[in-house]
C-alpha positions in Angstrom: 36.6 -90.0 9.7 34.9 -89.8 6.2 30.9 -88.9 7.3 29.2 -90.8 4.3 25.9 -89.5 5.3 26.6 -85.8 4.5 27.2 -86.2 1.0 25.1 -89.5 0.7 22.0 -89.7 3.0 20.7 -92.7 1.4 23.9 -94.5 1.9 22.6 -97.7 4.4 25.9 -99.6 4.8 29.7 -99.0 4.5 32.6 -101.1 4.9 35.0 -99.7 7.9 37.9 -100.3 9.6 38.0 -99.7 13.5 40.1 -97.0 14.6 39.6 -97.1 18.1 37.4 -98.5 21.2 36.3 -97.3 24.6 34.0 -97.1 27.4 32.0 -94.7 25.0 31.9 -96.9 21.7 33.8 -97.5 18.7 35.0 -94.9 16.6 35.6 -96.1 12.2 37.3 -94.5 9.8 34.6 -93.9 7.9 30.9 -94.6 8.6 26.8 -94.2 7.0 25.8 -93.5 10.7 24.5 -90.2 11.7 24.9 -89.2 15.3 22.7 -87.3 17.5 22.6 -83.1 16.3 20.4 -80.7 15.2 17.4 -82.5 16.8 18.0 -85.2 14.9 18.5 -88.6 16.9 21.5 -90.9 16.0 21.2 -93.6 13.7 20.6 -97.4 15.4 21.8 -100.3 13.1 24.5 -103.3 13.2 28.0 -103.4 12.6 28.9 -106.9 11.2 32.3 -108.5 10.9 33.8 -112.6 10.8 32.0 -114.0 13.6 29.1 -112.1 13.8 27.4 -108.7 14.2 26.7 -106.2 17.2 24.2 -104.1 17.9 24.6 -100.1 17.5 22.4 -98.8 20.3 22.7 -94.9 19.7 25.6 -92.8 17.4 26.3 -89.7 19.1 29.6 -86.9 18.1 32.9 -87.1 20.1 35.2 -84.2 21.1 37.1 -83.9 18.2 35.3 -82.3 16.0 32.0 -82.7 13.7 33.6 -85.7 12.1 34.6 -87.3 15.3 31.0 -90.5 15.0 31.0 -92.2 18.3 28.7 -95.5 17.4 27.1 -96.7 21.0 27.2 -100.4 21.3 24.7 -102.6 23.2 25.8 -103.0 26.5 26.0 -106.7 26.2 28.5 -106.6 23.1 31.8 -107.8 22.7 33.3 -104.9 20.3 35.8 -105.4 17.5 39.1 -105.2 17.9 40.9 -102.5 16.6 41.8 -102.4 13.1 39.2 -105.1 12.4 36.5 -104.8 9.4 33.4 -104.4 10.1 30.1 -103.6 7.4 28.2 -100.9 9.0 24.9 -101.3 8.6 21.6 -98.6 9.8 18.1 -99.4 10.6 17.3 -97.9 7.1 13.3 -97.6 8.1 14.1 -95.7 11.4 16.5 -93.7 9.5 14.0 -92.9 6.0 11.3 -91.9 8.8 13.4 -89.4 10.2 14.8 -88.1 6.4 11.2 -87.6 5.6 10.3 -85.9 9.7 13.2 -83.7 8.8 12.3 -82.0 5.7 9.1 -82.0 6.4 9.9 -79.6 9.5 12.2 -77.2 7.4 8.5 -77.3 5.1 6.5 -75.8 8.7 9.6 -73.8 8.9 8.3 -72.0 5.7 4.9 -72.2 6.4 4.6 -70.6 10.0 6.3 -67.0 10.2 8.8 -66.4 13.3 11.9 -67.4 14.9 12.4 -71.5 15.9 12.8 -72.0 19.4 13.3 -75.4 19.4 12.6 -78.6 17.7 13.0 -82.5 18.0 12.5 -85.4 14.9 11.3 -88.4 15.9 9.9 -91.4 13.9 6.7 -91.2 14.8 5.8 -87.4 15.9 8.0 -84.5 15.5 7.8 -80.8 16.1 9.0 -77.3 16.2 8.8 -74.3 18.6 8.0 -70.9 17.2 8.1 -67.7 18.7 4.9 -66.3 17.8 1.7 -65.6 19.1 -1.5 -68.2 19.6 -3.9 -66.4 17.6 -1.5 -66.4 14.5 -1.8 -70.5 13.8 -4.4 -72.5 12.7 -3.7 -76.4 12.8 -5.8 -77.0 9.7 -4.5 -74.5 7.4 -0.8 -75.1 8.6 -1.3 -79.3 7.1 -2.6 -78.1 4.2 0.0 -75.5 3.5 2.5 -78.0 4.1 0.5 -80.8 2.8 0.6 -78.2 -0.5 4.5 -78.2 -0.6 5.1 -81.2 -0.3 2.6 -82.3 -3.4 4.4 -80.1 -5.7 7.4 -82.7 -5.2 10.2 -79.8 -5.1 13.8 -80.8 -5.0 15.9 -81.0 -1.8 19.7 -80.1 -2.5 22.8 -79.0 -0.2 25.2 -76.6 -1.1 28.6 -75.6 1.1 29.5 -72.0 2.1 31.8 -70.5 3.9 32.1 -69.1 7.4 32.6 -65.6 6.2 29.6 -65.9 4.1 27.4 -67.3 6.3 28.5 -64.6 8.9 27.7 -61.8 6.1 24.1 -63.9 5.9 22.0 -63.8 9.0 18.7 -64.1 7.8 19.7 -67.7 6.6 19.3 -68.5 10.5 15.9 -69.1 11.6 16.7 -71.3 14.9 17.1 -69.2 17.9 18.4 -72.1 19.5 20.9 -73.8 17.5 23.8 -71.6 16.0 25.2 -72.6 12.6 28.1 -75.3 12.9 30.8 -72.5 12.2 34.2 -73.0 12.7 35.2 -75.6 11.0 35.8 -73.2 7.4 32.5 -74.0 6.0 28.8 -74.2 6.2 26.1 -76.6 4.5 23.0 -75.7 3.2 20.0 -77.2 3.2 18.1 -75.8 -0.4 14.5 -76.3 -1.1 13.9 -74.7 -3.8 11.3 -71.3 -3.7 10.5 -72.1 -0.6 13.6 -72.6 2.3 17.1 -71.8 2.5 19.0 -72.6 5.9 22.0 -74.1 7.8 21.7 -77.9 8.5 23.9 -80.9 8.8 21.3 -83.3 9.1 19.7 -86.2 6.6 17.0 -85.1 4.0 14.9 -86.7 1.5 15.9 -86.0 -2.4 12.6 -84.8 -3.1 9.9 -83.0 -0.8 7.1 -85.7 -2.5 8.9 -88.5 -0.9 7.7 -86.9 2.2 3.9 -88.1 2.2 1.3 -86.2 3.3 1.3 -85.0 7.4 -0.6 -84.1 9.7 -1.0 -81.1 12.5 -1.6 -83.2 15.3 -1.6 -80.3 17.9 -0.7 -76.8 18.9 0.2 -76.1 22.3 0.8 -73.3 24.1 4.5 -73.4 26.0 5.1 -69.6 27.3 4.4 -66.3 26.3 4.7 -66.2 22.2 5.8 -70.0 22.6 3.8 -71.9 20.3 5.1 -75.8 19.7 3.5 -77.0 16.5 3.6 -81.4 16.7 3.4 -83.0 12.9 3.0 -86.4 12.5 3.5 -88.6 9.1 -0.1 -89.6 7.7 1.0 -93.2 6.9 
């Protein structure tokens, strides 16, 4: 399966053919749909073909293999047959929202010192764990730092390396939680330039002003040197 949205995340339709269906969904042979990973939620959209369109209700990975897109049909749709043509298509406003959410976490990342614990993007509210102490954040001053970063309107690039060098790299890994997708002979980087420098498969913005500004909208306190840090985007 050709994944369209690694090298292209602004990429908000494709034409496919259907390489298979089952109880699951339907699996194309190539696809602009990003499924579940990373904390990252899978893409919702349409795929349209003669005769209609059906909804894609989630897009979640298959056994085979990072490439291996499942795309999660309404349960009320009639799927294509196989080796049918189909457009497609994302929710491109769900799917912008959560490019913008994204980078603007690996932007905290930078900003608050400590290992990630954990982290899920949403649309509307998003956030990341860190393993530090209480006394070391302050909401304020974490917005405007990040707030700060993404004014100067630095760009966002990806760059591929390879297992052994990511292996001879660990400081590249600041998730506790999530090991680098190793395995399958190389390893993407997600490059902000000055300022972060990790592992990521996921969907970015080109440009960290595309972002907009955030907001801090709370701290909480989730275990000993747990601290979850919730942004939200200002517009």
């Amino acid at each position: 399966m050709d994944a369209l949205f690694r090298d292209d995340a602004y990429a908000q339709r494709c034409a496919a053919t259907v390489l298979s269906v089952d109880e699951r969904g339907v699996r194309l042979d190539r696809t602009v749909f990003y499924p579940t990973g990373g904390g990252q939620p899978g893409d919702t959209g349409f795929l349209r073909f003669d005769g209609g369109e059906i909804r894609v209700a989630d897009t979640v990975k298959g056994e085979g293999g990072p490439d291996d897109v499942i795309h999660v049909l309404d349960p009320a749709a009639t799927p294509p047959a196989v080796g049918a043509v189909v457009e497609a298509v994302i929710d491109w406003d769900r799917r912008h929202r959560h490019m913008r959410m994204h980078t603007a976490l690996h932007l905290l990342c930078a900003v608050v010192p400590g290992s990630v614990t954990g982290g899920q993007i949403g649309a509307d509210k998003s956030r990341l764990d860190f393993n530090v102490p209480a006394e070391s954040l302050d909401k304020d001053a974490i917005a405007a730092a990040v707030n700060a970063r993404i004014a100067a309107d630095t760009p966002v690039t990806t760059r591929w390396i390879t297992d052994e060098e990511m292996a001879a790299a660990p400081e590249l890994v600041r998730t506790m939680s999530v090991k680098p997708p190793t395995g399958s002979g190389r390893v993407r980087l997600l490059n902000i330039e000055s300022v972060d420098l990790q592992p990521c498969g996921g969907t970015h913005v080109a440009r960290t002003g595309e972002i907009g500004a955030i907001e801090v909208v709370k701290i909480e306190n989730k275990g000993k040197q747990n601290r979850r840090v919730v942004i939200a985007l200002a517009d």
